[in-house]
CHARMM-style PDB file with segment names, atoms N, HN, CA, C and O in Angstrom:
ATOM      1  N   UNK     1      94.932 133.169  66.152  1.00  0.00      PROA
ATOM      2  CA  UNK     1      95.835 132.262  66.836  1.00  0.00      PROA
ATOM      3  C   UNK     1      95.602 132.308  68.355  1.00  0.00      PROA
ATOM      4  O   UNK     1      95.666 131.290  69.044  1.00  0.00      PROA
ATOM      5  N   UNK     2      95.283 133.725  68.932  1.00  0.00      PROA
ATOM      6  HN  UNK     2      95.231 134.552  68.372  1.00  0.00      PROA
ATOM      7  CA  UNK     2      95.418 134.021  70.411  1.00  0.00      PROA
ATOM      8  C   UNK     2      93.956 132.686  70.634  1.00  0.00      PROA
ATOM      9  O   UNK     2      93.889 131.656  71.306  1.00  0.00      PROA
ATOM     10  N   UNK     3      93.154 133.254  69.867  1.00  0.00      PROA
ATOM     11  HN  UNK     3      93.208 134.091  69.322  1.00  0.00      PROA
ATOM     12  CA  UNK     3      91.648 132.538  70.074  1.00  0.00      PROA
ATOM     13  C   UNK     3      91.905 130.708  70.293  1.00  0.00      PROA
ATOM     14  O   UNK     3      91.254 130.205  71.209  1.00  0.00      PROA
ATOM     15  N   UNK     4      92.408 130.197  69.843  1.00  0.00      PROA
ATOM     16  HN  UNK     4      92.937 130.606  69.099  1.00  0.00      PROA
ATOM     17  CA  UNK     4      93.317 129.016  69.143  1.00  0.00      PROA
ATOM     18  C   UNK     4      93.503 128.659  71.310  1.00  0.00      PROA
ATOM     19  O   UNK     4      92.896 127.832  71.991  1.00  0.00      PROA
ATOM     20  N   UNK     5      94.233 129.369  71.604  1.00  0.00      PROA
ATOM     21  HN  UNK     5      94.725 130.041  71.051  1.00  0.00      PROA
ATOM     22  CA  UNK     5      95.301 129.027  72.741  1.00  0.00      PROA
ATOM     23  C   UNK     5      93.926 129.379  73.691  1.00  0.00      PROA
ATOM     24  O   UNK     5      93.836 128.437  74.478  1.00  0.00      PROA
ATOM     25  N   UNK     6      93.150 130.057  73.868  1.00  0.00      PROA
ATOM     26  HN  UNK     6      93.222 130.823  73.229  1.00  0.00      PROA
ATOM     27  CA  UNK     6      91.976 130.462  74.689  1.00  0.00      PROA
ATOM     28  C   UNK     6      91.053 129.338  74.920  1.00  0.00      PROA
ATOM     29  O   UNK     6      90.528 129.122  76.013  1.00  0.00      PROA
ATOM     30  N   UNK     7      90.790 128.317  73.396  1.00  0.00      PROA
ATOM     31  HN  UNK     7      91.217 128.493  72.509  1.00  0.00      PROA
ATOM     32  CA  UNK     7      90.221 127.465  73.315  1.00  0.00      PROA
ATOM     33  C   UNK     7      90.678 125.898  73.704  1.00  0.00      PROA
ATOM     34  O   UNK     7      89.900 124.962  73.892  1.00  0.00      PROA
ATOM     35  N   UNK     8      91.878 125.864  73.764  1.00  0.00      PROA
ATOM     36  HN  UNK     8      92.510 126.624  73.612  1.00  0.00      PROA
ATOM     37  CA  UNK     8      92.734 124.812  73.889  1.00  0.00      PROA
ATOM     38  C   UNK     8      92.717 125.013  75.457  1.00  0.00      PROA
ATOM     39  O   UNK     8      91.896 124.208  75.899  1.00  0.00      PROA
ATOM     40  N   UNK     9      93.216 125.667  76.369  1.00  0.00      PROA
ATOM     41  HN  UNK     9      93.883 126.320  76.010  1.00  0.00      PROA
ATOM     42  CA  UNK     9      93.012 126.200  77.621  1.00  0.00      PROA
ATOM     43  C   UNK     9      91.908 125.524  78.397  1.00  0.00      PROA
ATOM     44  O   UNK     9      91.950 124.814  79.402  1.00  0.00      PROA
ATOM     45  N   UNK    10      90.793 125.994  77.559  1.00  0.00      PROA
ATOM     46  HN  UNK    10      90.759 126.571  76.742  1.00  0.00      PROA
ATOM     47  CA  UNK    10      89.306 126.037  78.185  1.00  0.00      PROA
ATOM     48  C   UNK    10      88.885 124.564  78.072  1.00  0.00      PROA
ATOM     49  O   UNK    10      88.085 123.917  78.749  1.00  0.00      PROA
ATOM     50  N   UNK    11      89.771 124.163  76.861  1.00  0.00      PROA
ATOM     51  HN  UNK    11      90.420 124.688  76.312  1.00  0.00      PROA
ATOM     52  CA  UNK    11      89.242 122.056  76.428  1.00  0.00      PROA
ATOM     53  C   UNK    11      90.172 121.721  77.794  1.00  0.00      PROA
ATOM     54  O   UNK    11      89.662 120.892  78.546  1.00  0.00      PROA
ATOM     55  N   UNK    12      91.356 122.218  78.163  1.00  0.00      PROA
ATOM     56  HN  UNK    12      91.771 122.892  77.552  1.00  0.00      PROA
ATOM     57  CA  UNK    12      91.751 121.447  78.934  1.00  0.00      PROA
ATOM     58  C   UNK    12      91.461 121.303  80.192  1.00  0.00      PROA
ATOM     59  O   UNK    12      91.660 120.202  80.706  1.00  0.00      PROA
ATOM     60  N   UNK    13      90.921 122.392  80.975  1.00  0.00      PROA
ATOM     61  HN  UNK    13      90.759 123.286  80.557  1.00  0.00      PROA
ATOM     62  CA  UNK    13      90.378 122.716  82.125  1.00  0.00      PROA
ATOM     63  C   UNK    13      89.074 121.870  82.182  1.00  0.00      PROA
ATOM     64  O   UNK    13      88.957 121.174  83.191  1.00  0.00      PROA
ATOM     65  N   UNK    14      88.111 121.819  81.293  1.00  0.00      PROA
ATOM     66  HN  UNK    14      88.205 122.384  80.474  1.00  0.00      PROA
ATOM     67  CA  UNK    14      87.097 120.536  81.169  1.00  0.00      PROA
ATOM     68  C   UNK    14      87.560 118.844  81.255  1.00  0.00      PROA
ATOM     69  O   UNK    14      86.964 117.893  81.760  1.00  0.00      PROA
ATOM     70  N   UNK    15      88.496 118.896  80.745  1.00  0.00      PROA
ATOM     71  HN  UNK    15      88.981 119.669  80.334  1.00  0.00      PROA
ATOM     72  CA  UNK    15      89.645 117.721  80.653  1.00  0.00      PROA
ATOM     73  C   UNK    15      89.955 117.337  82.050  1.00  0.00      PROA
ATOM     74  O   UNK    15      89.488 116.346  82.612  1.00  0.00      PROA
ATOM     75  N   UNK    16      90.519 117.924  82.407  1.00  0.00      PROA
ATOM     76  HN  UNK    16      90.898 118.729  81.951  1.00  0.00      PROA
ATOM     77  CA  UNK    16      91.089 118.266  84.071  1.00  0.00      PROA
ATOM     78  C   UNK    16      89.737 117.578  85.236  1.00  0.00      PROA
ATOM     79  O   UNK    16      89.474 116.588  85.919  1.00  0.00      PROA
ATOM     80  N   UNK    17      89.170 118.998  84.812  1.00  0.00      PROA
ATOM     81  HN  UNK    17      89.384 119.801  84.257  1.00  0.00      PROA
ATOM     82  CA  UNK    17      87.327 118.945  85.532  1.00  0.00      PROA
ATOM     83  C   UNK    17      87.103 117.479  85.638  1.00  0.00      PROA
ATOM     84  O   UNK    17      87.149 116.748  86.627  1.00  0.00      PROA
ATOM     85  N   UNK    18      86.809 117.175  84.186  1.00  0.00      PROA
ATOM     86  HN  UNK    18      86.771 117.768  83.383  1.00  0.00      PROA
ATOM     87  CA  UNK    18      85.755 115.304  83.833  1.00  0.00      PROA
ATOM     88  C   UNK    18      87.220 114.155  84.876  1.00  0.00      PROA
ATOM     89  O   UNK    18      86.855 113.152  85.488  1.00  0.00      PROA
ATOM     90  N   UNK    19      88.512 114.526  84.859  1.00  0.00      PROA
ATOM     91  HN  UNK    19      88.809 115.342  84.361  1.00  0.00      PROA
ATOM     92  CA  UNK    19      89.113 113.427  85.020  1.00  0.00      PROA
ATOM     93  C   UNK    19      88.981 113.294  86.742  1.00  0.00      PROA
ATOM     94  O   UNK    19      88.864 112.237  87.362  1.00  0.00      PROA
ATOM     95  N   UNK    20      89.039 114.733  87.343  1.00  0.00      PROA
ATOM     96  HN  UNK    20      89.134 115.592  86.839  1.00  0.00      PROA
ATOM     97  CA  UNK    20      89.073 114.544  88.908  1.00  0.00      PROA
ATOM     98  C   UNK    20      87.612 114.359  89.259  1.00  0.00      PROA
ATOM     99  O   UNK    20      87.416 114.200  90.463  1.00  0.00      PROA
ATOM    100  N   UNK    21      86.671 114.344  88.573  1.00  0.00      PROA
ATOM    101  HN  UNK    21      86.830 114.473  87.594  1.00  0.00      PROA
ATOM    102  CA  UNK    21      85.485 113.553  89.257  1.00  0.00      PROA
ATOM    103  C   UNK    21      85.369 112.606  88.792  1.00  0.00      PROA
ATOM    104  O   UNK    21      84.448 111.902  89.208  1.00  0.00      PROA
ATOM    105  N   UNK    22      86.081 112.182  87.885  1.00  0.00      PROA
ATOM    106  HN  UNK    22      86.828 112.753  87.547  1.00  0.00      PROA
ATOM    107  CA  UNK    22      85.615 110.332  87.809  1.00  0.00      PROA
ATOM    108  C   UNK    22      86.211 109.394  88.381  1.00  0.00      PROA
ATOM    109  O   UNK    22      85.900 108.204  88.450  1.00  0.00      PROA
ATOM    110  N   UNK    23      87.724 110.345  89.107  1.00  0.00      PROA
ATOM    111  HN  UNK    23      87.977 111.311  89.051  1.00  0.00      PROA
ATOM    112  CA  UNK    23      88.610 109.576  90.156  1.00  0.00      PROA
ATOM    113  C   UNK    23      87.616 109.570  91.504  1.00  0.00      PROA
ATOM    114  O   UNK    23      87.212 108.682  92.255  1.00  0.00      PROA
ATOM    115  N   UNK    24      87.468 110.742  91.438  1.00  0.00      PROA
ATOM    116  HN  UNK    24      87.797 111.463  90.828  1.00  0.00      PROA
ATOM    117  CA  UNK    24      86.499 110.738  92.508  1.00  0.00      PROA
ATOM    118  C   UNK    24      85.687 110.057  93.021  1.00  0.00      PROA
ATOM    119  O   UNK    24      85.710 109.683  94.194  1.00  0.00      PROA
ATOM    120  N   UNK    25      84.320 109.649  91.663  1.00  0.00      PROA
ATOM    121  HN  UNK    25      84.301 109.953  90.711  1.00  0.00      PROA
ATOM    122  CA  UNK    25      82.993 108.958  92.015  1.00  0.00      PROA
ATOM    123  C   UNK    25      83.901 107.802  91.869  1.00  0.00      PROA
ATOM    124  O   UNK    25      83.936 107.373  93.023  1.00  0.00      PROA
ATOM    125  N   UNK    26      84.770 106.920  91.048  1.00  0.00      PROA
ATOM    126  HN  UNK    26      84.741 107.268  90.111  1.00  0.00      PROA
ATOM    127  CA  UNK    26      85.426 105.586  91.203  1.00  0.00      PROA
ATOM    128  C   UNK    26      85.998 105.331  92.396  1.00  0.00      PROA
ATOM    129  O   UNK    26      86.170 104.144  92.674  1.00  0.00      PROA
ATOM    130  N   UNK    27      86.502 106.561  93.551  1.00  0.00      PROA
ATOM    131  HN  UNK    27      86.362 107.525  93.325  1.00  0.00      PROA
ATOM    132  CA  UNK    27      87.146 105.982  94.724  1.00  0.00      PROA
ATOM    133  C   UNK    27      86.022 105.484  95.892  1.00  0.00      PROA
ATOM    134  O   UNK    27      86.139 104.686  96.821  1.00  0.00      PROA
ATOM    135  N   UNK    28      84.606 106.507  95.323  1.00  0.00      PROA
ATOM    136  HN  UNK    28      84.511 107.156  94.568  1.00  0.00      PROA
ATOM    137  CA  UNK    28      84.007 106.288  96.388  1.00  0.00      PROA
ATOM    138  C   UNK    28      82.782 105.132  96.374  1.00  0.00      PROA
ATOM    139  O   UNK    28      81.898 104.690  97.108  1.00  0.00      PROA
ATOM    140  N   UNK    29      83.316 104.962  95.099  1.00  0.00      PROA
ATOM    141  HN  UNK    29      84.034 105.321  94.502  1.00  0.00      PROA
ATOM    142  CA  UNK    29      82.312 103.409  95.063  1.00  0.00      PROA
ATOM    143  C   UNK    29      83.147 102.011  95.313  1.00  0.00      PROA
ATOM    144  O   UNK    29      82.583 100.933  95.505  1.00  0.00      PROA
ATOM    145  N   UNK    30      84.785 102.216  95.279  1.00  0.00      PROA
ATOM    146  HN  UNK    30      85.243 103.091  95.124  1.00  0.00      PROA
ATOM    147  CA  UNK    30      85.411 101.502  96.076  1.00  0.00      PROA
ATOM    148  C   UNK    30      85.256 101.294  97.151  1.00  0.00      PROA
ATOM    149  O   UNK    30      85.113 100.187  97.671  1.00  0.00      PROA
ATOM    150  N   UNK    31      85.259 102.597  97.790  1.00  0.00      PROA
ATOM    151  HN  UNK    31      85.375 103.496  97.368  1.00  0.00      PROA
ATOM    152  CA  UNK    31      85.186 102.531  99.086  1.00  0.00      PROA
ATOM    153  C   UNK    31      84.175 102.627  99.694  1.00  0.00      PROA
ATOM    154  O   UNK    31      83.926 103.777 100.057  1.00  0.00      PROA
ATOM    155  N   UNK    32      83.544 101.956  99.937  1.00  0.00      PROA
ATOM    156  HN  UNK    32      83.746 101.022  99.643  1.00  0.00      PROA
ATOM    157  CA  UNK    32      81.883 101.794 100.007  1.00  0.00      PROA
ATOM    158  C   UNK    32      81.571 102.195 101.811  1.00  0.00      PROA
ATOM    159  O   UNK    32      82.606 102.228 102.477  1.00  0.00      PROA
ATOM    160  N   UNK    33      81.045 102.312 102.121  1.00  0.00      PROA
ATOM    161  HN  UNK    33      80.204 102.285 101.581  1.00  0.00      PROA
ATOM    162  CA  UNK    33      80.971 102.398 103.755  1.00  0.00      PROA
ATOM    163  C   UNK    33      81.477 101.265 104.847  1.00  0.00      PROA
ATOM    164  O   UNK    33      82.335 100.418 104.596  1.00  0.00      PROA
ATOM    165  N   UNK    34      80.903 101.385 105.889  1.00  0.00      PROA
ATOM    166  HN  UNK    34      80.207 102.073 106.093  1.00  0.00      PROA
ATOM    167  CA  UNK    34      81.430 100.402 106.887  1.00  0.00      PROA
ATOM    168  C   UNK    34      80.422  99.181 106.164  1.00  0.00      PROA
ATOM    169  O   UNK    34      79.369  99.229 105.529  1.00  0.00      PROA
ATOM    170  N   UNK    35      81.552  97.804 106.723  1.00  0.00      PROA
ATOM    171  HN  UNK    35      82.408  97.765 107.238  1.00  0.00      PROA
ATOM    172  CA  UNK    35      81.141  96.667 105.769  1.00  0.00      PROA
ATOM    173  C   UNK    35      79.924  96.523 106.984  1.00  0.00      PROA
ATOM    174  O   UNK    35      78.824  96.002 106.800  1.00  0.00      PROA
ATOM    175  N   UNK    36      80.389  97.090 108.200  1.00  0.00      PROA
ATOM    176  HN  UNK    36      81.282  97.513 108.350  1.00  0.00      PROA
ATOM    177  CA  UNK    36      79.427  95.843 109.490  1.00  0.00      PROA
ATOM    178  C   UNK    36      78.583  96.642 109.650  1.00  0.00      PROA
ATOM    179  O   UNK    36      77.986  96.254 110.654  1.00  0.00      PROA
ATOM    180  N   UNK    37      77.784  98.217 109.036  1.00  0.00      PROA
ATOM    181  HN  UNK    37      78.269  98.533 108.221  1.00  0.00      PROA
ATOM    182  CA  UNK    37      76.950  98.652 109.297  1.00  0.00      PROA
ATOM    183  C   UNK    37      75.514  97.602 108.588  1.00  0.00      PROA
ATOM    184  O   UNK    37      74.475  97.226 109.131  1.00  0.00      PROA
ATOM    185  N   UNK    38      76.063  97.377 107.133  1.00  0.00      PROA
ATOM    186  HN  UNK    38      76.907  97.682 106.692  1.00  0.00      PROA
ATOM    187  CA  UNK    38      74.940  96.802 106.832  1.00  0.00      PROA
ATOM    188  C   UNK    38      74.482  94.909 107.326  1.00  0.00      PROA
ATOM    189  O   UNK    38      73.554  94.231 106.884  1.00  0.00      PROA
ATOM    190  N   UNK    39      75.337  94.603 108.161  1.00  0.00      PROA
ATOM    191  HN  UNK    39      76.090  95.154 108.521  1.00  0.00      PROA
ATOM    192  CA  UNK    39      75.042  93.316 109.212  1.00  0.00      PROA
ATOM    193  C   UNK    39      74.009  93.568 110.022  1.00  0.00      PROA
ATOM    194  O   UNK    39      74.046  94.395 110.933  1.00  0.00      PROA
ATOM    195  N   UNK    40      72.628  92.570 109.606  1.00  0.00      PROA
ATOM    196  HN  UNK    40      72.598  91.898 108.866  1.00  0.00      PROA
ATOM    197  CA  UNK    40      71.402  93.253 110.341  1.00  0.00      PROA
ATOM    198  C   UNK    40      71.730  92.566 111.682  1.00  0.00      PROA
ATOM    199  O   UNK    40      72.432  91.564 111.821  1.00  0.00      PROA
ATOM    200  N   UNK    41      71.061  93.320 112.715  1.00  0.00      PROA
ATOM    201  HN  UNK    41      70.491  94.134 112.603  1.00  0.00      PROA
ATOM    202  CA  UNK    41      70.943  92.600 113.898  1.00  0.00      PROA
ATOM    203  C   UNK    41      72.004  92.823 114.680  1.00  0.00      PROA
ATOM    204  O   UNK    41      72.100  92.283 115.783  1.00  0.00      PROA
ATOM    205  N   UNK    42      72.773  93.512 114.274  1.00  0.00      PROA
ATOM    206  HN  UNK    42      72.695  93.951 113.379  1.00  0.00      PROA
ATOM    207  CA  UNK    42      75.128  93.295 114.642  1.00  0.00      PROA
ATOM    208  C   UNK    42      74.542  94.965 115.726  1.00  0.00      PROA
ATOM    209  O   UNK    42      74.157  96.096 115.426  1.00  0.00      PROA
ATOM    210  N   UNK    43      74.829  94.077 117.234  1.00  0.00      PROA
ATOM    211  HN  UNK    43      75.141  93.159 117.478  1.00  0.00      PROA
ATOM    212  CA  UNK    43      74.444  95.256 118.589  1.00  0.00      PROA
ATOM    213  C   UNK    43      76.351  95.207 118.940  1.00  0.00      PROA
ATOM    214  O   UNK    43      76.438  95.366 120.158  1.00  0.00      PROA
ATOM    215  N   UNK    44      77.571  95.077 118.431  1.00  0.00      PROA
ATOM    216  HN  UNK    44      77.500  94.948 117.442  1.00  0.00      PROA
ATOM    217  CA  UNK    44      78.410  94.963 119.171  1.00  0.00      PROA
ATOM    218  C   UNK    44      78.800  96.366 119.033  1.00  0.00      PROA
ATOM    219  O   UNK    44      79.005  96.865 120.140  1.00  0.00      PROA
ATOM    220  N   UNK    45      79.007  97.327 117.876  1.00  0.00      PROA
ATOM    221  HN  UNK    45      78.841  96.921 116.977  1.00  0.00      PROA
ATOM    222  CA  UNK    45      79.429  98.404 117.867  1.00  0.00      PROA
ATOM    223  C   UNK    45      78.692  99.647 119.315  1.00  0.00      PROA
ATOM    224  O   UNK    45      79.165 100.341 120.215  1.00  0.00      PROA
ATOM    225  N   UNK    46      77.257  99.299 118.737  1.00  0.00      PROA
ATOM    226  HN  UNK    46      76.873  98.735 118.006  1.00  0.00      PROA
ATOM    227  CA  UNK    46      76.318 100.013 119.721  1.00  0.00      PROA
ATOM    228  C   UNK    46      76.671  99.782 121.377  1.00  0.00      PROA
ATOM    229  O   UNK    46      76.915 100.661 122.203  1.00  0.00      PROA
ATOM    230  N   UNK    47      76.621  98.419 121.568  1.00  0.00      PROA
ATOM    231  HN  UNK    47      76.422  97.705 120.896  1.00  0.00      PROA
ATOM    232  CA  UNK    47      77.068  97.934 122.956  1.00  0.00      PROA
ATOM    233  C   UNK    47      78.599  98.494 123.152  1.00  0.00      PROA
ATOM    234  O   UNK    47      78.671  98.862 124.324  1.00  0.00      PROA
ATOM    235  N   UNK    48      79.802  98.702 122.514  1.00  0.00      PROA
ATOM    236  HN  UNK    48      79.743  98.403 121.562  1.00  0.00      PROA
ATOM    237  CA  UNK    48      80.523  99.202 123.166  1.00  0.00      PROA
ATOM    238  C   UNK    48      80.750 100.367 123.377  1.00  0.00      PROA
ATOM    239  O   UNK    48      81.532 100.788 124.229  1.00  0.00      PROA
ATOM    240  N   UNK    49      79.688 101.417 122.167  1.00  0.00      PROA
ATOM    241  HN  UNK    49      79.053 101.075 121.475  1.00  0.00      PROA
ATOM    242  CA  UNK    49      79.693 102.862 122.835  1.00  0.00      PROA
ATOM    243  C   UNK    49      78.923 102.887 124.213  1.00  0.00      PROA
ATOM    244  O   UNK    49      79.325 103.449 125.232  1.00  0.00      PROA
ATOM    245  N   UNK    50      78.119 102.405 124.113  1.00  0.00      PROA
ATOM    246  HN  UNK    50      77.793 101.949 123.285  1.00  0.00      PROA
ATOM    247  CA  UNK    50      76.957 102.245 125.079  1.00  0.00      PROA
ATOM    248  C   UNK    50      77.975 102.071 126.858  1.00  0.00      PROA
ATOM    249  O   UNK    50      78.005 102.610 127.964  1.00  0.00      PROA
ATOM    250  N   UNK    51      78.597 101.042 126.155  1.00  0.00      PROA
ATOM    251  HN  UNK    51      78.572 100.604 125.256  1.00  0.00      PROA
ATOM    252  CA  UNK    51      79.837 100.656 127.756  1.00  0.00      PROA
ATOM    253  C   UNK    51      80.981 101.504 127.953  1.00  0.00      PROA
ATOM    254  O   UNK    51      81.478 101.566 129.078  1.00  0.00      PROA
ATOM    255  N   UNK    52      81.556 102.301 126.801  1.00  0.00      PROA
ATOM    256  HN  UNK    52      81.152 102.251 125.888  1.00  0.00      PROA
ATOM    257  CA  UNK    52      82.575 103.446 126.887  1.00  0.00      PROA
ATOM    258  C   UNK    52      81.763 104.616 127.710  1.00  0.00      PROA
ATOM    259  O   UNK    52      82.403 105.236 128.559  1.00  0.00      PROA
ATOM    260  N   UNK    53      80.442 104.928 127.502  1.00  0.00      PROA
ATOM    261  HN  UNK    53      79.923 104.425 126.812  1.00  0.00      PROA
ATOM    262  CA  UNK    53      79.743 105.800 127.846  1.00  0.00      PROA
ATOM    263  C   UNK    53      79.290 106.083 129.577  1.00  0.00      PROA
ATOM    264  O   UNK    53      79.450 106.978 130.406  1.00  0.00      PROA
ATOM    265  N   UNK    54      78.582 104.605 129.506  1.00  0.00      PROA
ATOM    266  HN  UNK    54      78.453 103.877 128.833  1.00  0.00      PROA
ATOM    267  CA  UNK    54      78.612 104.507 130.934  1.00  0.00      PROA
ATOM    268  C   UNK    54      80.070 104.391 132.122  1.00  0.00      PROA
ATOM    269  O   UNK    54      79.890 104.499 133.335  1.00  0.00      PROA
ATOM    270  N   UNK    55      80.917 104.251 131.749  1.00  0.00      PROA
ATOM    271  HN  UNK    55      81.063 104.164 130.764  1.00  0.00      PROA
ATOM    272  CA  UNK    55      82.503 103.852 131.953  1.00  0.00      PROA
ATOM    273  C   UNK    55      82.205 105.637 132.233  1.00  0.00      PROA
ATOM    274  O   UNK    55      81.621 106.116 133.205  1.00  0.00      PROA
ATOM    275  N   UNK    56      82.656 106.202 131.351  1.00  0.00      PROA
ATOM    276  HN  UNK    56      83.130 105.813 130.562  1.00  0.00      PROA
ATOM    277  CA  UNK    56      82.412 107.994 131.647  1.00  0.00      PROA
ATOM    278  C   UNK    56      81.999 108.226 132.427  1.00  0.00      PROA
ATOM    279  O   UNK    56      82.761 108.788 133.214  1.00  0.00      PROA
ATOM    280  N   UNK    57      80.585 108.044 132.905  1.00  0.00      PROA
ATOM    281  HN  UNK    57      79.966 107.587 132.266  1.00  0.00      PROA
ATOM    282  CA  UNK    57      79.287 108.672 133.587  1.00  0.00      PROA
ATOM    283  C   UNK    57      80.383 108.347 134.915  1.00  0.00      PROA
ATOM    284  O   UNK    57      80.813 109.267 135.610  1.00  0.00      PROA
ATOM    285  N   UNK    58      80.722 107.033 135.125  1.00  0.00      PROA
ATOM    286  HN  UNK    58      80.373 106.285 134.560  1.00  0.00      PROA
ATOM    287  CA  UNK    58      81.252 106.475 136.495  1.00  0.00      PROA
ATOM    288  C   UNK    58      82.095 107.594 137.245  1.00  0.00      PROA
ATOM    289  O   UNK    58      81.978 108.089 138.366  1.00  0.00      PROA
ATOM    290  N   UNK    59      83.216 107.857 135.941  1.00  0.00      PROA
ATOM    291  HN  UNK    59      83.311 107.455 135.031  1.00  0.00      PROA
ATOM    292  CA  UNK    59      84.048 108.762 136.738  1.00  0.00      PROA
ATOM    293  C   UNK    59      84.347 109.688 137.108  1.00  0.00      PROA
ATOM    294  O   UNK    59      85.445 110.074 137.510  1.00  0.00      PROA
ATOM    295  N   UNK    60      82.648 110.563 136.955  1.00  0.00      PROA
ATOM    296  HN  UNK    60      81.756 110.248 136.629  1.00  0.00      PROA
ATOM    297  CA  UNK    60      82.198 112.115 137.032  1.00  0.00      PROA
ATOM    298  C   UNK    60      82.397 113.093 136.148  1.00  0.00      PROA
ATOM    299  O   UNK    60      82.605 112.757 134.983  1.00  0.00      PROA
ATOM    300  N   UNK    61      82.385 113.989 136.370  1.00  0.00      PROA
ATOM    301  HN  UNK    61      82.215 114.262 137.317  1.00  0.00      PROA
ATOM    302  CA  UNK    61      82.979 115.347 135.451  1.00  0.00      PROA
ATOM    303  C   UNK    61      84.266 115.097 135.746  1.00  0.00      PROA
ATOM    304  O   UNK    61      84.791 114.741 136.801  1.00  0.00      PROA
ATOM    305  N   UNK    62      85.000 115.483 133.979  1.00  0.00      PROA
ATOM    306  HN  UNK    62      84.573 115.773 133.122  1.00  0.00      PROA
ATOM    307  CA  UNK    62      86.064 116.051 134.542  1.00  0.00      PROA
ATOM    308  C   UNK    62      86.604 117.502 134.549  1.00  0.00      PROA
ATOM    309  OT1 UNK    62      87.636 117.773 135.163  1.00  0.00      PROA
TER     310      UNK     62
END
């Protein structure tokens, strides 16, 4: 019987296991990356680090 409850345990922990990675791999194929990375040619992200950056440089160390 003990064996019984050892085995039932161990199915469920696999149970458990299979269900939180398939939430898992399903959230992250929802959530796919940034939509505007794959926009070829798209300089606006780049251009405004690029202008936050230099904006910095301007106002020395701080």
């Amino acid at each position: 019987m003990e064996l019984i409850f050892w085995l039932g345990g161990f199915a469920l922990l696999l149970l458990v296991g299979a269900t939180v990675l398939t939430v898992r791999v399903r959230r992250t194929r929802h959530h796919g990356g940034d939509a505007d990375a794959a926009i070829s040619g798209e300089r606006s992200h780049s251009d405004a680090i690029a202008a936050a950056h230099t904006a910095g440089e301007a106002l020395g160390p701080h």
